[in-house]
C-alpha positions as CSV (number, residue, x, y, z in Angstrom):
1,X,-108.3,-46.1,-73.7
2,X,-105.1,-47.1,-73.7
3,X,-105.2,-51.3,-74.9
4,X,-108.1,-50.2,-77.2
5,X,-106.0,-47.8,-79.1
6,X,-103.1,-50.8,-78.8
7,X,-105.7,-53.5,-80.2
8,X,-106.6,-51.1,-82.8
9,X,-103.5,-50.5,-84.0
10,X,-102.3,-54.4,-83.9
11,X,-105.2,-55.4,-85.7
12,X,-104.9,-52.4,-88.4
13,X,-101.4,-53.7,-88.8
14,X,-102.6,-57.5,-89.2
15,X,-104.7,-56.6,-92.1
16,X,-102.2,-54.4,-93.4
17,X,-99.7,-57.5,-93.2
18,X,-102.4,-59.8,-94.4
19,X,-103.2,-57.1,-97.7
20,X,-99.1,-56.9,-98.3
21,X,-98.9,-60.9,-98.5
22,X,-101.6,-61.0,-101.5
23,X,-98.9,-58.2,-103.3
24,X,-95.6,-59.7,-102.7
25,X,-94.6,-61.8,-105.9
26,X,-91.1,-63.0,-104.0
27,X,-90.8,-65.8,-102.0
28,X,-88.5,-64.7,-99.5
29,X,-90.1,-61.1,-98.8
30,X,-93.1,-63.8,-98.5
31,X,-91.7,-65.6,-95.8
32,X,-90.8,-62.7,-93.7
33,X,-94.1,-61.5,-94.1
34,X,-95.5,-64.5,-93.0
35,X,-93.2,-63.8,-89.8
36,X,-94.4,-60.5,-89.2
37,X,-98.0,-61.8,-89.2
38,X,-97.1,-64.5,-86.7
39,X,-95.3,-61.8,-84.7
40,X,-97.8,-59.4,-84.6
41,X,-100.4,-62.4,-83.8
42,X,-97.5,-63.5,-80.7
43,X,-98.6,-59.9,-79.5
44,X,-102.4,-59.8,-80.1
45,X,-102.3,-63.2,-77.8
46,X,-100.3,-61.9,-75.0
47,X,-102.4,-58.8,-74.9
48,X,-105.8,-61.4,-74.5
49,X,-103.6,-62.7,-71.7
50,X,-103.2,-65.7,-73.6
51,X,-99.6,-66.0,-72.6
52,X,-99.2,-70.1,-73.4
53,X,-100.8,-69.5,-76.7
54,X,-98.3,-66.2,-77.4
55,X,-95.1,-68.0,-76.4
56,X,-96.2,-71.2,-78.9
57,X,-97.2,-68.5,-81.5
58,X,-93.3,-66.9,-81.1
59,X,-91.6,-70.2,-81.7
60,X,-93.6,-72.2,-83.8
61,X,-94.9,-69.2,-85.7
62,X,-92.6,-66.3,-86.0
63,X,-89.5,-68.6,-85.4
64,X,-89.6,-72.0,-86.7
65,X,-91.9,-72.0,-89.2
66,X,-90.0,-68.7,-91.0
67,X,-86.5,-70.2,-90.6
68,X,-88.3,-73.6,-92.8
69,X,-89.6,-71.2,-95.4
70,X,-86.4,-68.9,-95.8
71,X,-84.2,-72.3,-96.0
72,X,-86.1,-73.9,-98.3
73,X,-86.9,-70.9,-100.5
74,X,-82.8,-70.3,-100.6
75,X,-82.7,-74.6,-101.8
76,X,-85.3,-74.4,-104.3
77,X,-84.0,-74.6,-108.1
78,X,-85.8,-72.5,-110.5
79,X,-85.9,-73.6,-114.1
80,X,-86.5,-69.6,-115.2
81,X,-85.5,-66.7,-115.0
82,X,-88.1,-64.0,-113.6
């Protein structure tokens, strides 16, 4: 009962995450949602047991690949103003 009600509520938060990422309009919000989805992921792998594939997901994923986005969002030059 327990790891359904824990996979239920991981998944319902992936879609939720998933939903939120069509809606954001700014690129940084963008990036950290893009974190939280690999973080969430990072825990919906552990929970399968999937431990190698959870601890890659948590640094490439959640770690890595959001500190890229974030600094290049921040060395971007925009030509307008939004």
């Amino acid at each position: 009962m327990g790891l359904e009600l824990f996979n239920t509520l991981i998944l319902s938060l992936l879609v939720v995450v998933a939903v939120l990422s069509l809606w954001v309009r700014d690129l940084v919000v963008s990036a950290v949602v893009f974190g939280i989805y690999s973080f969430l992921m990072c825990l919906l792998w552990a929970e399968m047991g999937a431990v190698d594939v959870a601890f890659t997901e948590a640094t490439v994923g959640a770690g890595v690949s959001t500190v890229v986005l974030i600094a290049t969002v921040f060395n971007l030059k925009r030509k307008a103003k939004d």
